[in-house]
C-alpha positions as CSV (number, residue, x, y, z in Angstrom):
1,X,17.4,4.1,-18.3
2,X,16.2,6.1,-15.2
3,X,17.4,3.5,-11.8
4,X,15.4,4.5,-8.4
5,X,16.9,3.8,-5.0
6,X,14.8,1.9,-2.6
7,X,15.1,1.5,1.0
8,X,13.5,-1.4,2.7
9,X,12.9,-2.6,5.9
10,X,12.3,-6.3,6.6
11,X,11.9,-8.1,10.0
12,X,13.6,-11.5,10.1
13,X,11.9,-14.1,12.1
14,X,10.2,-13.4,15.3
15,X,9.5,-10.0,16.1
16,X,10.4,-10.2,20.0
17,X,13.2,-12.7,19.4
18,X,14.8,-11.8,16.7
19,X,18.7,-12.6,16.0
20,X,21.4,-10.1,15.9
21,X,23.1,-11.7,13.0
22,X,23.3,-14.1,10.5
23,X,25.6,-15.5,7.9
24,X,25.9,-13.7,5.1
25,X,24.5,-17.0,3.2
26,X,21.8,-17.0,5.3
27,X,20.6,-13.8,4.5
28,X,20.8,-14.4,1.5
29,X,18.4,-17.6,1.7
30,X,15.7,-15.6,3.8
31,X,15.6,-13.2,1.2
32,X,15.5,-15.4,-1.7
33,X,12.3,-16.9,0.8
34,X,10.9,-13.9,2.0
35,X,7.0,-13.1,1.5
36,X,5.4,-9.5,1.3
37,X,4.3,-9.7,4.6
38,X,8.0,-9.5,6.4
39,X,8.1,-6.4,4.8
40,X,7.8,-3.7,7.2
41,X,8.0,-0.7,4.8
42,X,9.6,0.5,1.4
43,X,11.1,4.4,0.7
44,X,12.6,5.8,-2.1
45,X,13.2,10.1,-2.2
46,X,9.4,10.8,-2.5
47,X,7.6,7.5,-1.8
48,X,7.0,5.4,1.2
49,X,4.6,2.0,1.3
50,X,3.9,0.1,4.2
51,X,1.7,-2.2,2.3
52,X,3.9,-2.5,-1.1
53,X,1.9,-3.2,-4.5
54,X,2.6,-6.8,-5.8
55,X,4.3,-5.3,-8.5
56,X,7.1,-3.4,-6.4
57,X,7.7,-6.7,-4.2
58,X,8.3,-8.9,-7.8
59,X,10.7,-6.5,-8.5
60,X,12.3,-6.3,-5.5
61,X,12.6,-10.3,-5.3
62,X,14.1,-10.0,-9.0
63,X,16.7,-8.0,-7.9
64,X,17.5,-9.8,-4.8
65,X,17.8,-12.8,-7.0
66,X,20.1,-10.8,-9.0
67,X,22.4,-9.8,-5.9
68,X,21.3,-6.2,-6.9
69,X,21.4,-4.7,-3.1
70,X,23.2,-4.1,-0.2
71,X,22.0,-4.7,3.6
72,X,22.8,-4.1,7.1
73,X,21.1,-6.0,10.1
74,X,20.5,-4.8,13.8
75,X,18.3,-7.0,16.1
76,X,16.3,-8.8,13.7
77,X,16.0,-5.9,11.2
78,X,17.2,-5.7,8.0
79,X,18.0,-3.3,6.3
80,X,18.0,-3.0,2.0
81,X,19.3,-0.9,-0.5
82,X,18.7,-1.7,-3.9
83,X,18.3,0.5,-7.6
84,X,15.3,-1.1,-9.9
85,X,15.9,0.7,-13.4
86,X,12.7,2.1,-14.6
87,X,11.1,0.9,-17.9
88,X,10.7,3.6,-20.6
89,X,6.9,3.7,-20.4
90,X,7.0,4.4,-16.8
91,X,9.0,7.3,-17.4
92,X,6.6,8.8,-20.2
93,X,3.9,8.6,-18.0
């Protein structure tokens, strides 16, 4: 099975205000709580989505539920790295 990386950006509270850093549990909480709309945008080699499909974001939750990523955070921003395998039938098509 095929895995694709994904970079994602994500904002973490308010914009203007936003924290430097948080506890590695509280990360975690935000992200297990975070909507589609704190996404700021999602890349992989050849794609890039500002507005992600509802798809893409359930699977990106699923594997944040899984611990399947690593992050970084700068001023409010954080940043994700995550493989989603791809199913077979995506891969014919």
């Amino acid at each position: 099975m095929k895995k694709l990386m994904f970079r994602i950006e994500a904002i973490i509270g308010d914009r203007y205000e936003s924290t430097n850093s948080l506890a590695e549990d509280e990360i975690h909480n935000w992200l297990l709580n975070m909507q589609k709309q704190d996404i700021l945008k999602v890349e992989t080699e050849t794609e890039y989505w500002e507005d992600i499909p509802m798809e893409l974001f359930e699977l990106i939750k699923n594997n944040i539920k899984d611990g399947n990523f690593e992050y970084t955070m700068t001023k409010g921003h954080l940043w994700i790295k995550m493989e989603i395998p791809l199913e077979e039938d995506a891969e014919k098509k």
